[in-house]
C-alpha positions in Angstrom: 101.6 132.0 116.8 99.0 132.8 113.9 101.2 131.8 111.7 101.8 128.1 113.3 98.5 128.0 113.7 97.3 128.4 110.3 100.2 126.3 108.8 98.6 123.4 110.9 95.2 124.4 109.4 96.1 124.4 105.7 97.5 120.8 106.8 94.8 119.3 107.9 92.9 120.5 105.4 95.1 119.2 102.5 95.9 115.8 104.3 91.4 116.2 104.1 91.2 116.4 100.5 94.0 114.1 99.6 92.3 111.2 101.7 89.2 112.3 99.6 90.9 111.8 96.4 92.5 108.4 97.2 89.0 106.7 98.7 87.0 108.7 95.9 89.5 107.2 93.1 90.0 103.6 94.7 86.1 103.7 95.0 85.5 104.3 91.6 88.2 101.8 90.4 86.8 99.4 93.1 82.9 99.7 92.3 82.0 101.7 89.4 84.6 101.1 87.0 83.1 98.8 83.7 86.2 95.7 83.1 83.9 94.7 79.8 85.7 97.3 77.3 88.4 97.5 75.4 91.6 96.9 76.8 92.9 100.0 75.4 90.2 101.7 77.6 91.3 99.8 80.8 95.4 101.2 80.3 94.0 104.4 79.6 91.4 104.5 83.0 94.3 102.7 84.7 97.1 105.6 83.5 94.6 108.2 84.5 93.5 106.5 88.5 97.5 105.8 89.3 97.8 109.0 88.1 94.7 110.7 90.7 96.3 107.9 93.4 99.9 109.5 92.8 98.5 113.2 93.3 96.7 112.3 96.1 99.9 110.6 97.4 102.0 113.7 97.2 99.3 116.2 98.3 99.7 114.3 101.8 103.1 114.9 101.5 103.5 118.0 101.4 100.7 118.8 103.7 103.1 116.3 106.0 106.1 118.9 105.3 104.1 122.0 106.2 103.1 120.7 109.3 107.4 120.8 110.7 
């Protein structure tokens, strides 16, 4: 019983943080992020949020898979 219990925890807490990280990194892409550089600077920023969006994608995932 402690064991399900705390399984469903650690899930809710991970699927938490991972909807954290996707609105944090689609706000900042969204609102803060400066489009008059360098395009080199834009691939680079837009490698590095598909990259935050990705993790944040498969945190859910497997926070998903611990809760079966």
């Amino acid at each position: 019983m402690f064991k399900k219990t705390a399984m469903y925890l650690v899930s809710y807490v991970l699927t938490f943080f991972s909807v954290l990280a996707f609105v944090t990194c689609l706000g900042y892409y969204l609102l803060f992020f400066d489009w008059h550089t360098s395009a080199m600077s834009i691939a680079i920023n837009a490698v590095v949020i598909l990259l935050s969006i990705t993790a944040s994608i498969a945190i859910y995932g497997f926070a998903e898979k611990l809760k079966k």
